[in-house]
C-alpha positions in Angstrom: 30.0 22.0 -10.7 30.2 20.2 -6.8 26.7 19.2 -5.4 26.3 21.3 -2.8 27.2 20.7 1.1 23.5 20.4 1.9 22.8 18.1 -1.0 25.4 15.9 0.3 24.5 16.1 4.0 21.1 15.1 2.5 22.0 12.3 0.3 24.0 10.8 3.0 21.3 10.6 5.5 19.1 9.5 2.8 21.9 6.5 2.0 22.5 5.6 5.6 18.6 5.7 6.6 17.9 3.8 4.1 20.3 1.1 4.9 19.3 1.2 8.4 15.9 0.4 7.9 16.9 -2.3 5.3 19.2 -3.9 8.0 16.5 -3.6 10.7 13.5 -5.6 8.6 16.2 -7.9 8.0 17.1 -8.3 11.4 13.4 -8.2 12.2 12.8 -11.3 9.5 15.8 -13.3 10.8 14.6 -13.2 14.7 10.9 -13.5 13.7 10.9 -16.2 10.9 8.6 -19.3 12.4 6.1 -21.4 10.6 3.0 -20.4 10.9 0.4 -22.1 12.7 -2.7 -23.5 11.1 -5.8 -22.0 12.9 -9.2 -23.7 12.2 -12.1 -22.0 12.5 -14.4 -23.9 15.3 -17.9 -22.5 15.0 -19.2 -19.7 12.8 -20.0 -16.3 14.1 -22.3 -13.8 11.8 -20.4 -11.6 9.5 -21.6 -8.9 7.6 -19.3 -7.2 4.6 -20.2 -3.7 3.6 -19.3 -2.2 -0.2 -19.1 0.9 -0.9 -19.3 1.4 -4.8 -19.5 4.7 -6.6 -19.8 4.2 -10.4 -19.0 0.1 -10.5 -21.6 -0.7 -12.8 -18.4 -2.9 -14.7 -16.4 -4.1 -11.4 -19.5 -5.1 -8.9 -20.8 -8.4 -10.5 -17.4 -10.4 -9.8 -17.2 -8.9 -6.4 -20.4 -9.9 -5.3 -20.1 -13.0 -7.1 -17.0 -14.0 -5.0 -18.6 -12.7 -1.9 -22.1 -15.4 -2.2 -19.7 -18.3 -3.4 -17.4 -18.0 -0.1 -17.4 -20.7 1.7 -19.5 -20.1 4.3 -22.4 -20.8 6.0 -25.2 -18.3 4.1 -27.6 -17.6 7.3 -24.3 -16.2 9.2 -22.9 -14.3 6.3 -24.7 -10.4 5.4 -23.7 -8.5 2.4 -24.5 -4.8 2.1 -24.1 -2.5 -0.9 -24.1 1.2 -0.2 -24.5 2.8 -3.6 -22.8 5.9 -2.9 -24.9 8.1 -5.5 -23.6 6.5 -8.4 -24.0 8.1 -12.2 -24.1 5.0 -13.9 -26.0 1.6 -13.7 -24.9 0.7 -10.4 -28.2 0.4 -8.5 -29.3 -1.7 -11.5 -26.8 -3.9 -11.2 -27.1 -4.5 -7.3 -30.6 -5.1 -8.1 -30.3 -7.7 -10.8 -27.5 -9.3 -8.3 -30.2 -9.8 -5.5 -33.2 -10.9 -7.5 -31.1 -14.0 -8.9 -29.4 -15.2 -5.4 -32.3 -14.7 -3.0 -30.6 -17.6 -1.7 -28.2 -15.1 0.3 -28.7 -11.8 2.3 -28.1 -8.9 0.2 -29.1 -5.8 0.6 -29.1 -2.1 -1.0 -28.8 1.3 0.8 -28.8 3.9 -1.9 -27.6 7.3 -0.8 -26.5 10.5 -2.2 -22.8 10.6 -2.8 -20.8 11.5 0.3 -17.7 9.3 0.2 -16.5 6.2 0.9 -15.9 6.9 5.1 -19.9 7.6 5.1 -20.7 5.0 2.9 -19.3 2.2 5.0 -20.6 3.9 8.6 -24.2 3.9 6.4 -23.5 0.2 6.0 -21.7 -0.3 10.0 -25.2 1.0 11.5 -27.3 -1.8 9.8 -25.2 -4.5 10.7 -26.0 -7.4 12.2 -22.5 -9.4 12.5 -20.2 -9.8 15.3 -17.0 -8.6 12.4 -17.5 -6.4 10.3 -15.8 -6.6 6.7 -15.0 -3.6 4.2 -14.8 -5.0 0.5 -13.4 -2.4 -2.2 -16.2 -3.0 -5.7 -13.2 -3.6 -7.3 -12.2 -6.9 -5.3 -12.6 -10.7 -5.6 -11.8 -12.8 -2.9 -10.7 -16.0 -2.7 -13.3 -18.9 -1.1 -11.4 -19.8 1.4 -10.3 -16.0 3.0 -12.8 -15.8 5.8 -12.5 -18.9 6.9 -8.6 -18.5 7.2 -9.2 -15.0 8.7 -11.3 -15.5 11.1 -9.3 -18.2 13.4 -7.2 -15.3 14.2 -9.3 -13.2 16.5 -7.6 -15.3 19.5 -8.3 -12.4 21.6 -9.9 -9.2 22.9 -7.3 -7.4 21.7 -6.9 -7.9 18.1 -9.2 -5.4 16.3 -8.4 -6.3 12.7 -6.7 -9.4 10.6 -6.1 -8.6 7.1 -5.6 -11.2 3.9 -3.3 -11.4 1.5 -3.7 -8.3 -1.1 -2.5 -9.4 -4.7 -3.0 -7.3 -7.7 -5.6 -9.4 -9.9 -4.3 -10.4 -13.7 -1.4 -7.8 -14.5 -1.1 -7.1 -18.2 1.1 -4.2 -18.6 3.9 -3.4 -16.9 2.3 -0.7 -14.8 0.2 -3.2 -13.4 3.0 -6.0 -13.2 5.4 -3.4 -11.1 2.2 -3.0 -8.8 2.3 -6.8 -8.6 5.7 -7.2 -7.4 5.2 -4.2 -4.6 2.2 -5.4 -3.4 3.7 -9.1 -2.6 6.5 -7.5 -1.0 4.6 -4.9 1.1 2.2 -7.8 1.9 5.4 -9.4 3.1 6.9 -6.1 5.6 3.6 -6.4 6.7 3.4 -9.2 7.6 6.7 -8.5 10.1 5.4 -5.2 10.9 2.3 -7.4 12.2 4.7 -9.2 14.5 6.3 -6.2 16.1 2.3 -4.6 16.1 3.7 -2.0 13.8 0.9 -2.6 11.1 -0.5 1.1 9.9 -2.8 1.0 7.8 -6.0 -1.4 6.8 -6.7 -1.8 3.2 -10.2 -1.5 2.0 -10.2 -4.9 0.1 -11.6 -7.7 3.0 -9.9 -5.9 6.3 -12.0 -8.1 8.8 -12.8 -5.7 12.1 -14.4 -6.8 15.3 -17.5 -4.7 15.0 -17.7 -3.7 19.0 -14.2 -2.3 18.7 -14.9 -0.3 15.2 -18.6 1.0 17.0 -16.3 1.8 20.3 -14.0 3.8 18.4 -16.5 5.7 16.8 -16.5 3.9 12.8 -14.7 6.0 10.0 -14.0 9.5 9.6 -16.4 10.7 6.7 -14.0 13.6 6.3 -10.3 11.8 5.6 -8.7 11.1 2.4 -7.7 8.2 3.5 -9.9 6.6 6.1 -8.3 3.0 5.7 -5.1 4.2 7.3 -6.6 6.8 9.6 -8.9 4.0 11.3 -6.3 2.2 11.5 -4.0 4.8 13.4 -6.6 5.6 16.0 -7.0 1.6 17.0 -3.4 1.8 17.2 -3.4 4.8 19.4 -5.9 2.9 21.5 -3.6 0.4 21.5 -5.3 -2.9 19.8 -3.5 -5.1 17.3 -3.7 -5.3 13.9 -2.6 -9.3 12.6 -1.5 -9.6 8.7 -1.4 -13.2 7.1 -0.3 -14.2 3.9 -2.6 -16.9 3.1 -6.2 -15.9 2.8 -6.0 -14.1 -0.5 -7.8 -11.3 -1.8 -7.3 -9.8 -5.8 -8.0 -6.4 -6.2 -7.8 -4.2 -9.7 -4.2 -1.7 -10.4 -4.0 1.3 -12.2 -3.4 0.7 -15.1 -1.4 4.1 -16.3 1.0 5.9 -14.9 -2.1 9.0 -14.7 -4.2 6.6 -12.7 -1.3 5.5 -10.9 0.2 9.2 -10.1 -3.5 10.0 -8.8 -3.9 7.1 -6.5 -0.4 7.5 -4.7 -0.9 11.0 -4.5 -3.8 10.8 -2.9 -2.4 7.6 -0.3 0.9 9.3 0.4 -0.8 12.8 1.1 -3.4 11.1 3.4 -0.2 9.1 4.9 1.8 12.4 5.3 -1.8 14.2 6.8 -2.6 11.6 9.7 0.9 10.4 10.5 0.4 14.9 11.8 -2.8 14.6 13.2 -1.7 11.5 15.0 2.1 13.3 15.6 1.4 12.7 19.5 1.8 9.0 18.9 5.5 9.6 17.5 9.0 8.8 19.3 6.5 7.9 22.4 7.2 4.7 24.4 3.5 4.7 25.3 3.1 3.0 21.8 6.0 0.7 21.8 7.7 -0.4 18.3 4.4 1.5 16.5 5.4 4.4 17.7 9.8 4.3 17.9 9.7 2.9 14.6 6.5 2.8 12.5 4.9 6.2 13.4 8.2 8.4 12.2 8.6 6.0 9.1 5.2 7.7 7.9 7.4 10.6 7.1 10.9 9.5 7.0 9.9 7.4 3.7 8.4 10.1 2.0 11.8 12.6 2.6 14.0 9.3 1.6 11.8 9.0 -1.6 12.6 12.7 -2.4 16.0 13.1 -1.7 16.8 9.7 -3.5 14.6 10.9 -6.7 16.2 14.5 -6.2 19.9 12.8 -6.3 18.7 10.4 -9.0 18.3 13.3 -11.3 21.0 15.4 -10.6 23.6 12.5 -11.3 21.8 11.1 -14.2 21.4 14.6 -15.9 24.7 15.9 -14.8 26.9 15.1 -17.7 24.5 15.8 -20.2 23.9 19.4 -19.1 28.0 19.5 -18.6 28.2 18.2 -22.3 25.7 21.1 -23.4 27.2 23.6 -21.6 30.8 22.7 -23.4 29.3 22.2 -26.5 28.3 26.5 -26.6 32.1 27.2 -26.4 32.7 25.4 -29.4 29.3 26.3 -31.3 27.9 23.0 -30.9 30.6 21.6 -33.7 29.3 18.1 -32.2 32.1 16.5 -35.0 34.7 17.9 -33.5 33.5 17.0 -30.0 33.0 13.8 -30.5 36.5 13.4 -32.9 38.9 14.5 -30.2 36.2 13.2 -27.1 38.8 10.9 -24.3 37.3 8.8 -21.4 38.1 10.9 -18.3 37.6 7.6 -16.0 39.4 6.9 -12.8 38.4 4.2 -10.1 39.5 6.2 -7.4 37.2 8.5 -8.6 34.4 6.3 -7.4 32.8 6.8 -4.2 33.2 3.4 -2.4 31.3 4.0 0.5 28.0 4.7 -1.7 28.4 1.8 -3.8 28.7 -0.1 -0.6 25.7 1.1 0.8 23.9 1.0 -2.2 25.2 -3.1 -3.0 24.2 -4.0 0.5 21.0 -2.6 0.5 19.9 -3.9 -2.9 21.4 -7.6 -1.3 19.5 -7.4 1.5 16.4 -5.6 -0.8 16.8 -8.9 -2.9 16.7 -11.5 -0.5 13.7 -9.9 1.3 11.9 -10.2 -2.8 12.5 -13.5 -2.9 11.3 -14.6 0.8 8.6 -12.4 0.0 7.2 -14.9 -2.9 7.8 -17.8 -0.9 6.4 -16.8 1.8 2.9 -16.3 -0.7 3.4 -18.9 -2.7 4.4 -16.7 -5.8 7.4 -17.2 -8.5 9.5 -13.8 -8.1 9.9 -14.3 -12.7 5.7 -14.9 -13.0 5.5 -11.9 -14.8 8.9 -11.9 -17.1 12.4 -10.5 -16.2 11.8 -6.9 -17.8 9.1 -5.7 -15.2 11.5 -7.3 -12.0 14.2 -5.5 -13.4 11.6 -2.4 -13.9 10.4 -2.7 -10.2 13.7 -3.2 -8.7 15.8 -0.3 -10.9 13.6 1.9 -12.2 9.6 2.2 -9.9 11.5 3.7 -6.8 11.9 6.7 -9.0 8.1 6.8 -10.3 7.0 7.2 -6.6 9.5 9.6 -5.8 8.2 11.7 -8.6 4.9 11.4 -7.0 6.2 12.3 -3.7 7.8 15.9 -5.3 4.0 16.3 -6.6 3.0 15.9 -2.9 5.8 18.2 -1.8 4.3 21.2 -3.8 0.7 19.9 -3.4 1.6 20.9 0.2 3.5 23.8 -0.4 0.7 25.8 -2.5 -1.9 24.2 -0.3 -3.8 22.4 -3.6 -7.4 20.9 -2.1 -7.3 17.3 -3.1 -10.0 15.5 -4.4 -10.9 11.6 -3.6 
């Protein structure tokens, strides 16, 4: 049975968007590619890092930990816990935390629960520091982060420079895929950051000028995913967000597929819901590259995961759903089948100008893998041959499958929970 014409008109643009944008980042990384300068910070403003923790009795102690052993001066260096209403032995913990380092200035709001955008503007209208950090309770970061960050506020302008987001210890290959994506998105970003194309601002140590967060009116308390919404509305402002690939930060994966579906469902959805509420910032020269290029990715990406996943399926299940339907004719006598089964192959069966497509964008998908570890100081085998090969082949078609959840999420209006 043929695919039908629409599939095909689909599949196509799906096959020659996809190449564009692979060309374009490549093009992008070719014209952009310069060493980056070493910034050193010359005096030491205060800083004060807000986190938000909601049931973190197990993750907080290591976060915190991190956060008192940066190296930094302690009298120009805050740090706020909003326990957002916790159920477990949160507060506790926070509490044992400040008693033994009364050497450093911690302190605990504890609220009733009302999410993570309220949690952190509880925290924003205590604060004393000229930035302003958000730290996920599920986050260590390196010593040396906010001494690397901060350099690069060389102007009014920039509203936010983010660190380097790698997943911390991967053990199974859910978490090893997560690994490999997150150096390479690190990596886009960091061109996206070039081009002021950066959309989104990650919980885990995104490092805001405080005047420009208070100007702007903090987070949305309402928004599923206030990270990204934030970072939409300094963008429709018109600051700039800067990316670097040196001041690390490790944050925890899911570590199941059911953790994993839940997250990006909830991340894609909130993606899908701004980039509409924001729609006035699309195709509109007002915004420059962020808004001819970035702004209508939003949405392309997600109909590109679809379509591919869609297509994925159909070809892969195809034959076996051709082989069942002979096998009814001949009353599933599988012996016989198989006994007088011939290879029906013909090369000019092929269609070339897919497997083009497809080579050159999983070239030029390659290439931009293995600058991407350079460029973070990582080796593209650290975590074995079978999850590359998984992230490369086969994790394209896990996040399409949660963008068809999304799709019917949508469609029967589901209410999504955090």
């Amino acid at each position: 049975m043929p695919m039908p014409i629409f599939m095909k008109v689909l599949l196509w643009s799906a096959y020659l968007l996809s190449l564009y944008f692979a060309i374009f980042w490549f093009l992008v990384l070719l014209d952009k590619e310069k060493k980056p300068k070493t910034r050193k910070l010359k005096n030491y403003p205060d800083v004060s890092i807000v986190v938000p923790a909601y049931n973190e009795e197990k993750n907080l102690a290591p976060t915190l930990n991190s956060l008192v052993n940066l190296d930094y001066p302690k009298n120009k260096l805050e740090i706020i816990v909003v326990n957002d209403g916790s159920t477990d032995n949160t507060k506790s913990v926070v509490r044992n935390f400040i008693s033994k380092n009364k050497s450093s200035d911690i302190k605990l709001i504890d609220k009733q629960n009302e999410g993570k955008g309220a949690a952190l503007n509880d925290g924003l209208r205590i604060t004393k520091g000229e930035f302003f950090i958000c730290l996920d309770a599920d986050s260590v970061v390196a010593r040396d982060s906010l001494k690397k960050i901060l350099p690069h506020f060389t102007n009014d302008e920039i509203a936010v420079v983010l660190p380097l987001l790698k997943v911390s210890k991967p053990k199974n290959i859910w978490e090893k895929m997560q690994w490999l994506e997150y150096i390479v998105n690190m990596f886009y970003k960091k061109m996206m950051s070039s081009l002021n194309c950066v959309h989104v601002s990650p919980g885990p140590f995104s490092v805001y000028r405080k005047k420009i967060l208070d100007r702007i009116g903090g987070f949305d308390e309402h928004n599923l995913t206030e990270d990204l919404e934030v970072t939409l509305r300094l963008q429709s402002n018109n600051y700039r967000i800067v990316q670097l690939l040196d001041a690390e930060v490790f944050t925890a994966a899911p570590k199941t597929f059911k953790e994993l579906y839940k997250q990006r469902n909830r991340w894609f959805k909130g993606a899908v819901l701004n980039a509409l509420k924001y729609r006035h910032m699309m195709f509109n020269k007002k915004y420059g590259d962020f808004g001819i290029i970035q702004m209508p990715t939003i949405i392309i990406s997600g109909m590109l995961a679809i379509i591919l996943f869609t297509s994925a399926v159909y070809y892969g299940l195809k034959p076996y759903v051709k082989a069942f339907y002979n096998s009814i004719f001949i009353d599933f006598d599988f012996y016989t089948l198989i006994r007088t089964f011939k290879t029906d192959f013909n090369l000019l069966d092929l269609n070339y100008m897919a497997l083009i497509i497809a080579i050159v964008t999983l070239v030029i998908s390659i290439y931009i893998l293995r600058k991407s570890h350079t460029a973070t100081n990582e080796r593209i085998r650290k975590h074995g041959m079978m999850s590359l090969l998984a992230y490369l082949f086969f994790y394209f078609l896990v996040l399409g499958f949660v963008w068809i959840g999304i799709l019917f999420d949508l469609a029967f209006r589901k209410k999504q929970k955090w």
